[in-house]
C-alpha positions, 0 to 999 in steps of 0.5 A, a space after each residue: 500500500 502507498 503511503 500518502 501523507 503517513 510518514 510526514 504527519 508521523 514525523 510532524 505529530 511526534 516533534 517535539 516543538 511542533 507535535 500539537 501544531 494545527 493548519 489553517 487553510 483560507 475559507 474560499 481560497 483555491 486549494 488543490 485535493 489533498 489528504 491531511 488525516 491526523 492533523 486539525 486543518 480549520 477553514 477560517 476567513 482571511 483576517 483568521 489566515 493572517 493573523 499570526 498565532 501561537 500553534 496554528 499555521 497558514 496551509 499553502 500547498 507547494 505545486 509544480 503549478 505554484 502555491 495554492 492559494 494563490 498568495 499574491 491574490 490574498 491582500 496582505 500576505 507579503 507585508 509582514 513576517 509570516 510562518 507558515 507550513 508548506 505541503 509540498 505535493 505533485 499535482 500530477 502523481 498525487 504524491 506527497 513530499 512532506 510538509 516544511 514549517 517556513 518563515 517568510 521575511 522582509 516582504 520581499 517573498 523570501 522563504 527560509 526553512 525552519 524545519 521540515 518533515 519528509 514523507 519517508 520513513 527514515 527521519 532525523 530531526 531536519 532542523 535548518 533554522 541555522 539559516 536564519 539568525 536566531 538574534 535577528 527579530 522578526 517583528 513576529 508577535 504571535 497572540 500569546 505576546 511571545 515573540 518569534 523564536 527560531 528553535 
């Protein structure tokens, strides 16, 4: 039996910094099919989409045909610091890559990976946050008060 979406919610349900993480996907927006089974995935309107929120993360699905939504329809998506998480899938096989928690800096559409959760079995902890400077702020205030935190 082919795995779909099994080994990336496995790896992500069990991490440690974002084991109890749930999705948020924009109520109306232009989503491809795809199968999220063990993780709550809330349609919300898009003042809820933006808003940046402790344990809840904008869904964009990562295509050979671009993102989806479609983010530079989505008025102020780019003009903050924004995390999101990135299902990357083939819309032609189906198949599904994993899924990558981003941040998302300086308006100017750079995507940096924080961490990312394979769809395969064997998996170590991939945390890329070296990437980005842990010092730097992101002027990322979620709605507990904290403010962003590279781990």
């Amino acid at each position: 039996m082919k795995h779909s979406t099994t080994w990336w919610e496995s790896h992500l349900l069990s991490d440690e910094v974002y084991g109890n993480i749930r999705l948020k996907k924009l109520d109306g927006g232009q989503y491809v099919p795809y199968n999220i089974a063990s993780i709550p995935v809330e349609s919300v309107d898009i003042d809820i989409f933006l808003k940046l929120e402790d344990k809840r993360l904008p869904l964009i699905i990562g295509t050979q045909f671009g993102f989806f939504p479609r983010l530079n329809t989505i008025p102020g998506f780019y003009l903050e610091p924004r995390i999101v998480a990135l299902l990357s899938k083939s819309v032609l096989s189906g198949n599904v890559a994993g899924i990558t928690v981003c941040l998302i800096t300086d308006g100017s559409k750079q995507w940096k990976i924080i961490r990312d959760f394979p769809n395969k079995s064997e998996y170590s902890v991939s945390n890329l946050a070296e990437e980005i400077d842990p010092g730097k702020d992101f002027c990322c205030v979620m709605e507990s008060g904290a403010k962003l935190r590279v781990e």
